[in-house]
Backbone bond lengths (Angstrom), bond angles and torsions (degrees), N, CA, C in turn:
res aa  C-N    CA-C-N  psi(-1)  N-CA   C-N-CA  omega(-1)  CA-C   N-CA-C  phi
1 X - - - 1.472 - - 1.535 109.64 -
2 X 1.140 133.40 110.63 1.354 155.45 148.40 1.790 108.57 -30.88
3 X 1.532 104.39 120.30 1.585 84.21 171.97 1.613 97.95 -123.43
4 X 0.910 101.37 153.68 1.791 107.59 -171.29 1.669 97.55 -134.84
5 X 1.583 113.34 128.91 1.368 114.54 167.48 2.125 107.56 -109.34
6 X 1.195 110.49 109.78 1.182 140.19 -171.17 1.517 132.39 -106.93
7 X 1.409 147.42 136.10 1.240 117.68 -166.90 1.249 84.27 -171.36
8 X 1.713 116.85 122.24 1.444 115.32 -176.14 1.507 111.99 -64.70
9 X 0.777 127.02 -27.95 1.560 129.26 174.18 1.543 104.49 -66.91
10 X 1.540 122.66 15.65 1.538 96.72 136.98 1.682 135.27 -99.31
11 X 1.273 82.79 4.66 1.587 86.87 -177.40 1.373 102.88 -105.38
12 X 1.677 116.49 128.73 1.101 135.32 -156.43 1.567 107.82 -132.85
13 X 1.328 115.28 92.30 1.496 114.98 -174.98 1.312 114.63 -62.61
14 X 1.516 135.48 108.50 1.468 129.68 -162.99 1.446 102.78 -134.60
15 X 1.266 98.82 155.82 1.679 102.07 -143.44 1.858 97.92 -84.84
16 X 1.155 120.98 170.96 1.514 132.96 178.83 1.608 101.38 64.08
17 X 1.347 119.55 -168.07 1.443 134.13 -172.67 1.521 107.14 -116.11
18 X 1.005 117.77 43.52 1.738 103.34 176.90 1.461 123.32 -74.36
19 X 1.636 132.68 162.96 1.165 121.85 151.30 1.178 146.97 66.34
20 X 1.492 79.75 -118.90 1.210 112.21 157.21 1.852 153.67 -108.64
21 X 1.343 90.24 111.36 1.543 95.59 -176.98 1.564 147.90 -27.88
22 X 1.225 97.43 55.76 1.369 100.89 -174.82 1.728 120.36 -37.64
23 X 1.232 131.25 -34.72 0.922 146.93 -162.32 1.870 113.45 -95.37
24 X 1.253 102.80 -3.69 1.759 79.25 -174.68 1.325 117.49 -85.66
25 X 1.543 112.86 -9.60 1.509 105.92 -165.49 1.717 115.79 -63.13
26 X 1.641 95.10 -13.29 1.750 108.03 176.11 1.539 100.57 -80.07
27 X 1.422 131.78 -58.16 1.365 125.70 169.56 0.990 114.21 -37.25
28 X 1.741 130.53 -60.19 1.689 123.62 174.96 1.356 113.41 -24.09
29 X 1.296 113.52 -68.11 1.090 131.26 -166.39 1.543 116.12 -64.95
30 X 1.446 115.09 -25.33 1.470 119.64 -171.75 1.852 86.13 -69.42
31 X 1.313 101.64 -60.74 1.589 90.96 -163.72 1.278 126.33 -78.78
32 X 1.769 98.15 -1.54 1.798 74.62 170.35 1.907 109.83 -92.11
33 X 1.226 125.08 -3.93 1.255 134.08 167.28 1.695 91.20 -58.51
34 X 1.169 127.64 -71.11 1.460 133.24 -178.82 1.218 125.73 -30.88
35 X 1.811 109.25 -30.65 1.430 109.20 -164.88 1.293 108.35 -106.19
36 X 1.473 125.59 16.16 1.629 122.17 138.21 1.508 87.84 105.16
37 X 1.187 140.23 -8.22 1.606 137.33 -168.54 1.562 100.73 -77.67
38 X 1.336 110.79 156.10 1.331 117.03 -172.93 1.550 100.60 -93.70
39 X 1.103 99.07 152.43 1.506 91.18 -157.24 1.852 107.79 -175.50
40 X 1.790 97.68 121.16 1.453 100.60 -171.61 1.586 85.29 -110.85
41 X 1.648 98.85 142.71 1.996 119.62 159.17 1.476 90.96 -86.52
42 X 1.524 92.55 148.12 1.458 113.29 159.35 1.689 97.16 -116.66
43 X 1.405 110.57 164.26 1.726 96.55 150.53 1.463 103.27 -138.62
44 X 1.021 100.41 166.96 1.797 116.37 -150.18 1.500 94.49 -103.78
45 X 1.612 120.48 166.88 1.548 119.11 166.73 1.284 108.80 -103.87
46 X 1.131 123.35 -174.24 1.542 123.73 159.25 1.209 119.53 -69.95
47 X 1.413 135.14 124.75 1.946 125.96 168.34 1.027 99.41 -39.52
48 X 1.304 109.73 139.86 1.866 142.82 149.82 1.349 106.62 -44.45
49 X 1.219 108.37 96.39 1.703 103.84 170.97 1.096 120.99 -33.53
50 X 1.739 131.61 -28.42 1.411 114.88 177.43 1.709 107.75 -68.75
51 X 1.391 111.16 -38.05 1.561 115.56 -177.21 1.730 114.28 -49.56
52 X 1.369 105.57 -35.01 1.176 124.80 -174.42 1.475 109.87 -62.03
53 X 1.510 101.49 -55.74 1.863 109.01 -174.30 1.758 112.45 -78.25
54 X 1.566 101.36 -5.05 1.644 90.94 170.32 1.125 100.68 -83.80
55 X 1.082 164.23 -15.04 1.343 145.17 140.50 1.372 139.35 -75.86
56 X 1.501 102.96 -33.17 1.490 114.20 172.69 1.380 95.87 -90.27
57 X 1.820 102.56 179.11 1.818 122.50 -172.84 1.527 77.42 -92.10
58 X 1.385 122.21 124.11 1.228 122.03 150.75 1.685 132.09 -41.64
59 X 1.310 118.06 -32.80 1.455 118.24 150.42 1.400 116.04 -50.73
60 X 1.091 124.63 -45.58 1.754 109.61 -172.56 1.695 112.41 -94.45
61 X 1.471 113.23 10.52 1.587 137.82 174.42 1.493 70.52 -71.84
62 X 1.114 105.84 -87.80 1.323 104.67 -145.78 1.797 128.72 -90.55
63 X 1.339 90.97 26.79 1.471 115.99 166.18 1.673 97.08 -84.74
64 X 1.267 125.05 -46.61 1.664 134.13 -174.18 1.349 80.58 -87.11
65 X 1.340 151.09 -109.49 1.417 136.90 -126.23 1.366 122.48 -52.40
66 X 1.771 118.04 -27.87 1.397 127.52 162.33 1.695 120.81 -74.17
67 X 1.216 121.97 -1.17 1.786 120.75 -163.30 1.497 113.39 81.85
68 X 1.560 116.50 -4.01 1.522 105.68 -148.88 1.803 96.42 -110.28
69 X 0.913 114.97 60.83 1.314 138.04 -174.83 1.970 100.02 -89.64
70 X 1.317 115.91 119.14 1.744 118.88 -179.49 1.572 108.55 -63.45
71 X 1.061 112.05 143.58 1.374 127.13 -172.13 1.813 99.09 -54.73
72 X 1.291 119.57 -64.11 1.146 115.45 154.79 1.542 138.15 -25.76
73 X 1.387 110.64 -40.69 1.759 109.80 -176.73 2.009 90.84 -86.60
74 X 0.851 106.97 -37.95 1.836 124.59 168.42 1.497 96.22 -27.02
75 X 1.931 103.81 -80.27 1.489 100.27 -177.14 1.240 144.04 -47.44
76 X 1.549 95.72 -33.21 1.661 119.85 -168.37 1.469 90.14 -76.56
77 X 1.296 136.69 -28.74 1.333 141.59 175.01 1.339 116.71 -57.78
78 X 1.315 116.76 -70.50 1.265 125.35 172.12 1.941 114.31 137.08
79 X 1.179 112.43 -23.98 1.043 139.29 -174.03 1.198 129.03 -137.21
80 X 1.481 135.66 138.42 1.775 137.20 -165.92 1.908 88.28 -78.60
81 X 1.387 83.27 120.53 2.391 90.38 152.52 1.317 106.43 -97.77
82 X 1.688 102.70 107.54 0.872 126.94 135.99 1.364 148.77 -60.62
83 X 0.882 139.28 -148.69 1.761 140.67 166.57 1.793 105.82 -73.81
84 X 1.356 106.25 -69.88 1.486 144.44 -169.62 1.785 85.21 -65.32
85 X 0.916 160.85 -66.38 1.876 157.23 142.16 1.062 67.48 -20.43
86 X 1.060 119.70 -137.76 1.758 159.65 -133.97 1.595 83.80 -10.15
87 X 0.947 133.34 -79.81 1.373 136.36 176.93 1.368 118.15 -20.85
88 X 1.465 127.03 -66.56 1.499 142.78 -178.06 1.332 91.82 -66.72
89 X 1.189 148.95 -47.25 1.418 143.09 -158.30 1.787 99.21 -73.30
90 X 1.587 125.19 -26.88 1.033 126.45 -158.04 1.607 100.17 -107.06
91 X 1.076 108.10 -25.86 2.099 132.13 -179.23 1.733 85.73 -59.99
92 X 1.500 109.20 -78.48 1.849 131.81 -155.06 1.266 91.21 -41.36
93 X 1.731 135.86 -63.87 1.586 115.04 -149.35 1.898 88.86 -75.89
94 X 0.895 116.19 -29.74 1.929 107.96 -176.67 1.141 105.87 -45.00
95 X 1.864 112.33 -44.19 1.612 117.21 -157.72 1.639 88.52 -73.54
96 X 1.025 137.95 -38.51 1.472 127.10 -136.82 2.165 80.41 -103.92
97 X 0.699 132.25 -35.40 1.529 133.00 153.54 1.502 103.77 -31.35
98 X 1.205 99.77 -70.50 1.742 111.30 -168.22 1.286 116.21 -36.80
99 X 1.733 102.90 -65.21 1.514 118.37 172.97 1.185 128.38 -65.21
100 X 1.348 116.61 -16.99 1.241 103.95 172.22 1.639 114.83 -88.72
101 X 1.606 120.66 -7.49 1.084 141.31 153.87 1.707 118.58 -43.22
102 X 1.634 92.81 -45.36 1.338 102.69 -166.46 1.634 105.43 -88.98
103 X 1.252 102.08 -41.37 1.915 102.61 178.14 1.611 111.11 -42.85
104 X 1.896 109.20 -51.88 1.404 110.63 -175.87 1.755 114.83 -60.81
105 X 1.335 109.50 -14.02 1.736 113.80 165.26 1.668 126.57 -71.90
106 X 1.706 83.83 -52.89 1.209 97.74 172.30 1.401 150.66 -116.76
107 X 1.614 103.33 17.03 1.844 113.61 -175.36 1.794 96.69 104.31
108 X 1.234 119.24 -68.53 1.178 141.35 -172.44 1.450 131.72 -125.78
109 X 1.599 126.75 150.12 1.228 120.22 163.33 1.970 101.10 -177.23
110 X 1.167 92.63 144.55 1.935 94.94 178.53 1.386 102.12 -114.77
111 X 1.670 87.54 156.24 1.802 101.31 177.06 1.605 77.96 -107.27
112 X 1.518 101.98 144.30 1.473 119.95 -178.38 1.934 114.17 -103.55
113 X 1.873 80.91 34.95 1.707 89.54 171.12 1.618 100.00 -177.74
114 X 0.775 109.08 -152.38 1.679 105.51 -178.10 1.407 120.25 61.55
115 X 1.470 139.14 -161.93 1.094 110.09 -139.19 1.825 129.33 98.88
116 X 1.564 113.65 -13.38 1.493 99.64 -156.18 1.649 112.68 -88.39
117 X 1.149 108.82 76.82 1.501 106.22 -172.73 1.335 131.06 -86.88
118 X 1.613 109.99 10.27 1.803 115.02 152.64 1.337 120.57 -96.56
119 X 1.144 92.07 12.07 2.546 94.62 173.08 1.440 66.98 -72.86
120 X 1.556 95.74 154.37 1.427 134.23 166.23 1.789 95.21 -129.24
121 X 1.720 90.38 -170.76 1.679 90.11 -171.70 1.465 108.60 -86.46
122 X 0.997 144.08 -37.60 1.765 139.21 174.59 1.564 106.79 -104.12
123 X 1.474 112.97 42.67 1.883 95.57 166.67 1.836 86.50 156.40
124 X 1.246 85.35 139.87 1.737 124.26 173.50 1.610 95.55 -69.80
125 X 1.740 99.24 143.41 1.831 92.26 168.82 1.946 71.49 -162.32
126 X 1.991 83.01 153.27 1.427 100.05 168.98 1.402 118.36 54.59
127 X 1.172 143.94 42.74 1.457 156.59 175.83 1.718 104.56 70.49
128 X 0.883 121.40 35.39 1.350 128.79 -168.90 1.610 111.05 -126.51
129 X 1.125 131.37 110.46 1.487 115.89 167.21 1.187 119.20 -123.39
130 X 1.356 125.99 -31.52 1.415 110.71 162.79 1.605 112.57 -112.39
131 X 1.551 98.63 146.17 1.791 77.33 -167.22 2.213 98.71 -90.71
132 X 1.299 90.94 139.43 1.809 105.43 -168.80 1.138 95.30 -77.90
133 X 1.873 131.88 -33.45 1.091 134.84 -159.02 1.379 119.16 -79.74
134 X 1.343 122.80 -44.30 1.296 166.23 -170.29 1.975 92.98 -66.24
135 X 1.437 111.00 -57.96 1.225 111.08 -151.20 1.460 103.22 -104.27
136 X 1.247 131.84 -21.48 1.243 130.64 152.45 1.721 113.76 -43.36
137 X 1.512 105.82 -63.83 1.573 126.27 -159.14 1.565 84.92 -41.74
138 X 1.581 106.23 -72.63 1.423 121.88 -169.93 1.852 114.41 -43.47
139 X 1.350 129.24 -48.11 1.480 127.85 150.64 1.524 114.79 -17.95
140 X 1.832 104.61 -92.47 1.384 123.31 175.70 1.627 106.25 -21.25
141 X 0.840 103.72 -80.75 1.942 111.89 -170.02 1.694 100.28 -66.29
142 X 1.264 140.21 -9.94 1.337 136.99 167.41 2.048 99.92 -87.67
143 X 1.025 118.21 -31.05 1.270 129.68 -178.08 1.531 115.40 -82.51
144 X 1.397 111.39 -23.44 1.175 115.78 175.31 1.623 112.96 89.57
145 X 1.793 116.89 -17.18 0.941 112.95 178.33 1.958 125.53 -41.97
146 X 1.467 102.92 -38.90 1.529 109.08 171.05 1.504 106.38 -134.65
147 X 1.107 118.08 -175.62 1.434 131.38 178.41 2.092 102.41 -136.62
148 X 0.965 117.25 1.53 1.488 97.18 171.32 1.888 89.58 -176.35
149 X 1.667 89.97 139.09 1.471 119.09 -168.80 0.922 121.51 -144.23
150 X 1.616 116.93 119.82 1.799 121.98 162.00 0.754 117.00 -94.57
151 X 1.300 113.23 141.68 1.487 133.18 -175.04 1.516 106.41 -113.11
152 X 1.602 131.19 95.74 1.430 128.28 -153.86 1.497 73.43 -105.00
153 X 1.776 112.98 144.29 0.739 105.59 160.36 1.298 108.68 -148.76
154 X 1.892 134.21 106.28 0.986 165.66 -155.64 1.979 122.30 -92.38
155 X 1.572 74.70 -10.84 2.206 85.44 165.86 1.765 92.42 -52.89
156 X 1.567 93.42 153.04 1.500 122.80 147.07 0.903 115.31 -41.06
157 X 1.690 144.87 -39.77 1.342 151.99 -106.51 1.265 103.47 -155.59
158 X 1.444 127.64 90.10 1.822 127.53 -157.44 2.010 80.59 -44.41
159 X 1.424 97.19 -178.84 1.784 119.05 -155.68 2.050 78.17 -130.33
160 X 1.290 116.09 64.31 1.291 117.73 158.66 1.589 133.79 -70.03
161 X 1.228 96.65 -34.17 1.317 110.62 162.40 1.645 118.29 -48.34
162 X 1.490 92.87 -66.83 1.719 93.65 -174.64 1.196 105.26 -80.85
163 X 1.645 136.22 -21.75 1.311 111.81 164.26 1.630 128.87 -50.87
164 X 1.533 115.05 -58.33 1.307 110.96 148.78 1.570 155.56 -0.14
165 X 1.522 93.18 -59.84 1.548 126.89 177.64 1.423 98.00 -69.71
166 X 1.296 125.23 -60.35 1.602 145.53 -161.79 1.460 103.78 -66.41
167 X 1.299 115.39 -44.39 1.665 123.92 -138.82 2.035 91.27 -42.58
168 X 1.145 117.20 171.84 1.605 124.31 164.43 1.859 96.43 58.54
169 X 0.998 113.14 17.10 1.738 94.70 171.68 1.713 97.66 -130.21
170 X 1.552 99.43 105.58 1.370 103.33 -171.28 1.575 105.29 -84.28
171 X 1.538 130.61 8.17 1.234 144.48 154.11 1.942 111.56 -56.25
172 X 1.417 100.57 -27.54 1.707 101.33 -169.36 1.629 94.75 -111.80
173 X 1.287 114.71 161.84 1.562 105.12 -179.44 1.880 74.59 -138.58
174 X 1.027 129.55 145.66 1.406 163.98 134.98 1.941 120.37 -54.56
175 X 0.805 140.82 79.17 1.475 112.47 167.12 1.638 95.47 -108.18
176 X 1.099 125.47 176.26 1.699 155.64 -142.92 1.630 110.61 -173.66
177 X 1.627 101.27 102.75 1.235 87.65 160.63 1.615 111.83 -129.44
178 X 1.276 135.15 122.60 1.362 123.86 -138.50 0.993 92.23 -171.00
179 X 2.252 120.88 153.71 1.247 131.10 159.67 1.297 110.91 -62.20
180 X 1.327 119.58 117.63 1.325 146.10 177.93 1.938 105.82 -53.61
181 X 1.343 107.47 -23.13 1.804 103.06 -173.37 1.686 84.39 -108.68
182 X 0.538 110.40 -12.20 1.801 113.98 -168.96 1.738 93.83 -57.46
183 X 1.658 128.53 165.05 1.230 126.08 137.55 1.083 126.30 -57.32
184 X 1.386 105.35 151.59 1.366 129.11 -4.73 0.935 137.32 -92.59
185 X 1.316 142.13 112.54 1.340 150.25 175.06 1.583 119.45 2.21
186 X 0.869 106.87 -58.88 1.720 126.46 -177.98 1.919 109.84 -84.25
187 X 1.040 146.75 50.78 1.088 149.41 -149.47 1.569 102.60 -62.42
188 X 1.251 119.20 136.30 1.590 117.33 144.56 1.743 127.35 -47.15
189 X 1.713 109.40 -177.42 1.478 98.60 163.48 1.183 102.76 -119.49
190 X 1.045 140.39 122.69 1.783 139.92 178.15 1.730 107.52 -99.13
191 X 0.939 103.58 147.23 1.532 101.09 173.42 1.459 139.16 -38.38
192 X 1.154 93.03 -20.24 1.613 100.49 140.13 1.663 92.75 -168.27
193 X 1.249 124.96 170.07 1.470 154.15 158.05 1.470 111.93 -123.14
194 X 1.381 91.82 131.44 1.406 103.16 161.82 1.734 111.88 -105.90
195 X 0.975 148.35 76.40 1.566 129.37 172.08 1.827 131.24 -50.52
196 X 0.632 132.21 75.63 1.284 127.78 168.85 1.594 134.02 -58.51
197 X 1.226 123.52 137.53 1.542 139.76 -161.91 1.515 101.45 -72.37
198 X 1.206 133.22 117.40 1.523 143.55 106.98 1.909 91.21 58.90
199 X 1.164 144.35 111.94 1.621 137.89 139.63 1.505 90.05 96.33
200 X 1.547 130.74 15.06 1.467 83.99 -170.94 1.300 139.01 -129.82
201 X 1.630 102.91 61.89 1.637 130.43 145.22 1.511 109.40 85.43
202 X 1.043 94.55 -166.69 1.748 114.02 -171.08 1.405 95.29 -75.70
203 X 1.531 121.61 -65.26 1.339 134.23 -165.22 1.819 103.20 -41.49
204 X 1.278 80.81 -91.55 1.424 94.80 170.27 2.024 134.56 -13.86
205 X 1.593 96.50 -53.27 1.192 127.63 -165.38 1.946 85.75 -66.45
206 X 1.412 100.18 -73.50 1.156 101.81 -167.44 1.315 111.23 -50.41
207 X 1.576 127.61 -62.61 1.629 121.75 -173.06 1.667 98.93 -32.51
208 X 1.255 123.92 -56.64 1.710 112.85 -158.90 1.848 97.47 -68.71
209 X 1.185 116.37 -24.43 1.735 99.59 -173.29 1.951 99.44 -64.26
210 X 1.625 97.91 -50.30 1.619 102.19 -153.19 1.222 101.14 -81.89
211 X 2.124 131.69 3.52 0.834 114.55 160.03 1.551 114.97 -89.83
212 X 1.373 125.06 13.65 1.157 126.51 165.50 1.418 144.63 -129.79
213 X 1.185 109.42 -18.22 1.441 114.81 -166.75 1.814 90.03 -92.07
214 X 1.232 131.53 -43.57 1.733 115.04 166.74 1.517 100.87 -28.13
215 X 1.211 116.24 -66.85 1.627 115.86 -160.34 1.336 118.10 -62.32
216 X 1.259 123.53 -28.07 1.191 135.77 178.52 1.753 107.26 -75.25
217 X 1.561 111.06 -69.40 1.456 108.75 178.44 1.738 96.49 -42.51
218 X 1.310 126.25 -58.10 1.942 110.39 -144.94 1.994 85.96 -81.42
219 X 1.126 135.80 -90.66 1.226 130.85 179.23 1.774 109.01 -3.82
220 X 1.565 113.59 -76.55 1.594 118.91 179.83 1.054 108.55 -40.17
221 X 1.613 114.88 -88.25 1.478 132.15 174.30 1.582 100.01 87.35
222 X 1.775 84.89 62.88 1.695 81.33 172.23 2.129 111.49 -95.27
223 X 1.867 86.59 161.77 1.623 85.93 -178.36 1.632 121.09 -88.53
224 X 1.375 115.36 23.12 1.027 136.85 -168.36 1.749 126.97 -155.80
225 X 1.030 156.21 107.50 1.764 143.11 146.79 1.532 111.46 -71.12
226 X 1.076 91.29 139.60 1.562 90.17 175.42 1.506 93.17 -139.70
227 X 1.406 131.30 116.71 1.314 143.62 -128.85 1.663 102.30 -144.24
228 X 1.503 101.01 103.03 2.146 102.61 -175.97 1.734 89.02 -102.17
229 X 1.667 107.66 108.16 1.477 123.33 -173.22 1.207 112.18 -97.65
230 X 1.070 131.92 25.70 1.634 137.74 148.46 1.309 98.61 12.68
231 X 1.531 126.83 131.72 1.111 145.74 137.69 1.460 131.28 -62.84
232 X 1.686 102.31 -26.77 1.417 99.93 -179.19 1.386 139.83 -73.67
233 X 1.545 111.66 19.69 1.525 117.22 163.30 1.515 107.98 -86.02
234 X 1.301 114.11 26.82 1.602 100.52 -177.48 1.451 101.12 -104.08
235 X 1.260 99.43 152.46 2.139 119.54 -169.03 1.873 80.26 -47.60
236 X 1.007 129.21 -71.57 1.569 109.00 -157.82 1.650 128.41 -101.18
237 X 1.415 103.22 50.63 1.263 129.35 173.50 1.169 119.70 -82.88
238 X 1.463 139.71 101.43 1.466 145.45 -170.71 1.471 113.67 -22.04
239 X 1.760 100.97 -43.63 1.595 90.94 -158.22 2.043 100.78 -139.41
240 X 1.508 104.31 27.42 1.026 112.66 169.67 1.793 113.83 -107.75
241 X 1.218 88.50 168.62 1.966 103.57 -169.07 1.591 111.55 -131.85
242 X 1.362 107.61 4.06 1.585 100.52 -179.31 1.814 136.29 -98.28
243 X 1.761 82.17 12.41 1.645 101.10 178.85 1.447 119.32 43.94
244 X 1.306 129.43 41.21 1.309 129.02 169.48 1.555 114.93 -78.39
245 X 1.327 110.81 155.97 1.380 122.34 -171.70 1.825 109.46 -104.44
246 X 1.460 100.07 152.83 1.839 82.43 171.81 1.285 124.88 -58.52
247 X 1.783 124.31 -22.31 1.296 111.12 -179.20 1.988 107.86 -89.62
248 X 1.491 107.11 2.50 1.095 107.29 170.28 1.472 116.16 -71.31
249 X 1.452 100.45 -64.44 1.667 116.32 175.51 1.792 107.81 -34.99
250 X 1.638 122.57 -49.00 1.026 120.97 -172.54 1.799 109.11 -66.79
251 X 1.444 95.09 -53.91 1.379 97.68 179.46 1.472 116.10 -62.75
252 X 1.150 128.31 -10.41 1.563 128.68 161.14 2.094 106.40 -75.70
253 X 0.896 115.25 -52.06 1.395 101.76 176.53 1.527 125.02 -79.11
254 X 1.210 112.15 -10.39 1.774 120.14 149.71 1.062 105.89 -64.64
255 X 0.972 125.68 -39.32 1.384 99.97 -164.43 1.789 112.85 -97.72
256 X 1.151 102.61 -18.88 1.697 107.37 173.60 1.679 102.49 -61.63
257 X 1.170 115.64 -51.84 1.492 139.08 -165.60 1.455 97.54 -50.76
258 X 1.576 120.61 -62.12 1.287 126.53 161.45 0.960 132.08 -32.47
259 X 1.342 105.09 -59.83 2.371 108.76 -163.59 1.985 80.13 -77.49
260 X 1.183 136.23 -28.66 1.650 119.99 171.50 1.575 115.14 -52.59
261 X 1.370 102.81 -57.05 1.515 113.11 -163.02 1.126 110.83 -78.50
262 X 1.514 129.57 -35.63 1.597 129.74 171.58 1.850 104.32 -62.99
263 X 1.539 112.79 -24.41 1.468 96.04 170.23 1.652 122.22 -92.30
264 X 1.298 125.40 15.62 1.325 124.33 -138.08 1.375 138.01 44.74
265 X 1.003 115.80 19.94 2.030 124.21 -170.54 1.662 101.88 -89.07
266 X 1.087 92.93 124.69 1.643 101.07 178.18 1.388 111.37 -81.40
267 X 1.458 118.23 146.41 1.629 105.16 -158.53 1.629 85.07 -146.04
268 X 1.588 106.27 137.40 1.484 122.13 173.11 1.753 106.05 -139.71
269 X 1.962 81.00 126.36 2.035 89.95 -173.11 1.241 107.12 -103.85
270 X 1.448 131.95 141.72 1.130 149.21 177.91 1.715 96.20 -99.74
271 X 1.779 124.98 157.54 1.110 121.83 -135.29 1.896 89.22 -99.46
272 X 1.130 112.05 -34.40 1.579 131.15 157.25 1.725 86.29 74.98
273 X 1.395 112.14 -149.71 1.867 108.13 -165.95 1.219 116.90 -86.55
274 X 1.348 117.43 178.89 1.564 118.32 -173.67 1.206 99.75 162.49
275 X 1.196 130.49 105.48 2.122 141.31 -177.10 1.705 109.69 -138.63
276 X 1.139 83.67 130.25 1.708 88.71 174.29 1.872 100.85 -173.76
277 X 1.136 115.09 147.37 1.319 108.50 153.61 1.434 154.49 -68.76
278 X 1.873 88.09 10.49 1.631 109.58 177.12 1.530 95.94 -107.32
279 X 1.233 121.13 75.74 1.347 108.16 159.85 1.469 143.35 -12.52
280 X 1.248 105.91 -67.54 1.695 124.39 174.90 1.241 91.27 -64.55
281 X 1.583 147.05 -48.32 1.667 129.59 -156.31 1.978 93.77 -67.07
282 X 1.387 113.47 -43.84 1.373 118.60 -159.04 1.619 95.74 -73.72
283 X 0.919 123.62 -49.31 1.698 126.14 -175.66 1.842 97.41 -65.31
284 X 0.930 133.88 -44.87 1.429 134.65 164.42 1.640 131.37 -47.53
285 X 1.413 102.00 -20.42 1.338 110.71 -172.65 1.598 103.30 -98.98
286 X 1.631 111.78 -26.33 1.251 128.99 -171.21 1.636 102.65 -78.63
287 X 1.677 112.55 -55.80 1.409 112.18 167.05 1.625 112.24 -41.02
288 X 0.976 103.67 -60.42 1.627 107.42 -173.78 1.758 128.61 -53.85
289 X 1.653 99.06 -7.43 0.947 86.64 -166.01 1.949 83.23 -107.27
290 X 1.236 109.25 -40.59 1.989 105.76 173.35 1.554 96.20 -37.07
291 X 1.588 134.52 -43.07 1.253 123.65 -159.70 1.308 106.25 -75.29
292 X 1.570 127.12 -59.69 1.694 143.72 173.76 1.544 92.84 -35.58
293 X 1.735 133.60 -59.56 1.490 109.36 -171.22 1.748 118.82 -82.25
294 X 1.199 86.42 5.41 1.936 92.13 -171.18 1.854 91.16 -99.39
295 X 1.341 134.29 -11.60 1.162 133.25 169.81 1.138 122.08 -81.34
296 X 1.413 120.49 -30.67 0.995 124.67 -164.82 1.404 118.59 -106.56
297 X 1.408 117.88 -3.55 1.020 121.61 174.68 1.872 123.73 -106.16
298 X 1.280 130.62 141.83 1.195 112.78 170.08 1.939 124.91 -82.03
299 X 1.560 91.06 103.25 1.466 94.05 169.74 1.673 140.34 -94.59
300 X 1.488 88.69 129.93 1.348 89.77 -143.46 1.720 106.15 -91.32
301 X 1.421 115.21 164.25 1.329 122.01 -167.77 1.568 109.41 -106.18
302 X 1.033 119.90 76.14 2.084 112.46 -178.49 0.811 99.34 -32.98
303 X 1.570 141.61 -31.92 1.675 127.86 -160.55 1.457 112.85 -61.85
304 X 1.184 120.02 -37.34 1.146 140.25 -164.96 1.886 125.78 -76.50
């Protein structure tokens, strides 16, 4: 059984064609209903504003929860917060809470948005405004639910944001595996980074994951992954550079799914990037990949 945390209030019909896809998290969802998998929705609440300001500057909490966000933190964003934003930005870190709630039940579970790992602590950057990753981790280990967490994060787009947020909490481990020329320009330091060169493929891609994340899961030995699965290393990703193929993309989340489940670590993916002007191809690659880690893992039933 597939668990998916979902909440129509992330899909935000916004006017013109920019960017970024406001709209796929409803496509995700159209096709994985389509693709016959058994499969329970959860829906998530909004974070507790206090949850929110232990990580964020409480001034810019509530610069996003009021609309009153500076035209400037706006730009650096990418997009106007509105009401309907302001909302989804406050929904996503709940969902990615949720699921990772739900993975420690059940082996597995995805937030069917989230992902935002360039929020920093006073201001949104790169379609990102609150970081889901950042503020979950910090919950869990404030909750007691775990005591040590990776945060793999496999976007195109190093995870500066949540490196940032994290840095000095040797409870969270960071890895980065990302086009090195890619944004953002200015990189964080995450617990480790890998950068990778411009085109370079399945082969490639994979040797640097499987030469690292073994070492990281058995050395770390976290009680949790919490995994931002970006699509945008694929060859026809608007604003990615890492030339991956579809059987790459798949064979990258088999195999994450694996080195988790052969250790027992419960692992929950947030939907992280994915741009193109084929909508359905980008929402397809994203379905496919919630399905590849929900296959590969054994999810388990407490009922039982």
């Amino acid at each position: 059984m597939l668990h998916v945390v979902h909440h129509s209030g992330y899909v935000v019909e916004a006017e013109g064609t920019g960017t970024f896809p406001h709209d796929k998290y409803a496509l995700v969802m159209r096709i994985l209903h389509e693709s016959g998998v058994g499969m329970t929705v959860h829906t998530p609440e909004v974070m507790p504003r206090e949850w929110l300001e232990a990580v964020h500057d409480p001034a810019y909490v509530d610069e996003v929860i009021g609309c009153r966000v500076p035209a400037a933190k706006q730009r650096r964003i990418g997009f106007t917060i509105d009401e309907r934003i302001s909302r989804r930005s406050q929904l996503s870190p709940g969902g990615t809470w949720l699921a990772a709630k739900l993975a420690l039940q059940h082996g597995y579970a995805a937030n069917a948005a989230g992902g935002s790992h360039h929020a920093l602590a006073d201001t949104g950057a790169g379609y990102c405004v609150f970081n889901d990753l950042a503020l979950a981790a910090n919950r869990l280990i404030a909750e007691g639910d775990v005591s040590r967490i990776l945060i793999l994060d496999l976007d195109v787009h190093q995870g500066d944001g949540t490196a940032a947020l994290t840095a000095g909490r040797s409870y969270i481990f960071t890895l980065s595996i990302h086009a090195e020329k890619n944004f953002p320009t200015r990189k964080a330091r995450s617990s480790l980074d890998i950068g990778l060169p411009d085109a370079t493929g399945d082969t490639g891609y994979l040797e640097a994951l499987a030469g690292s994340l073994p070492t990281v899961l058995d050395d770390f030995a976290p009680d949790l992954v919490l995994l931002q699965a970006g699509v945008d290393v694929h060859a026809d990703d608007k604003l990615g550079r890492l030339s991956l193929t579809d059987d790459g993309l798949a064979n990258r989340d088999q195999f994450v799914a694996t080195q988790a489940n052969r250790r027992g670590i419960p692992l929950a993916s947030t939907l992280g990037g994915g741009y193109g002007a084929d909508r359905e191809a980008v929402a397809l690659r994203h379905a496919r990949t919630i399905l590849a880690l929900a296959a590969a893992i054994d999810v388990r039933d407490p009922g039982r």
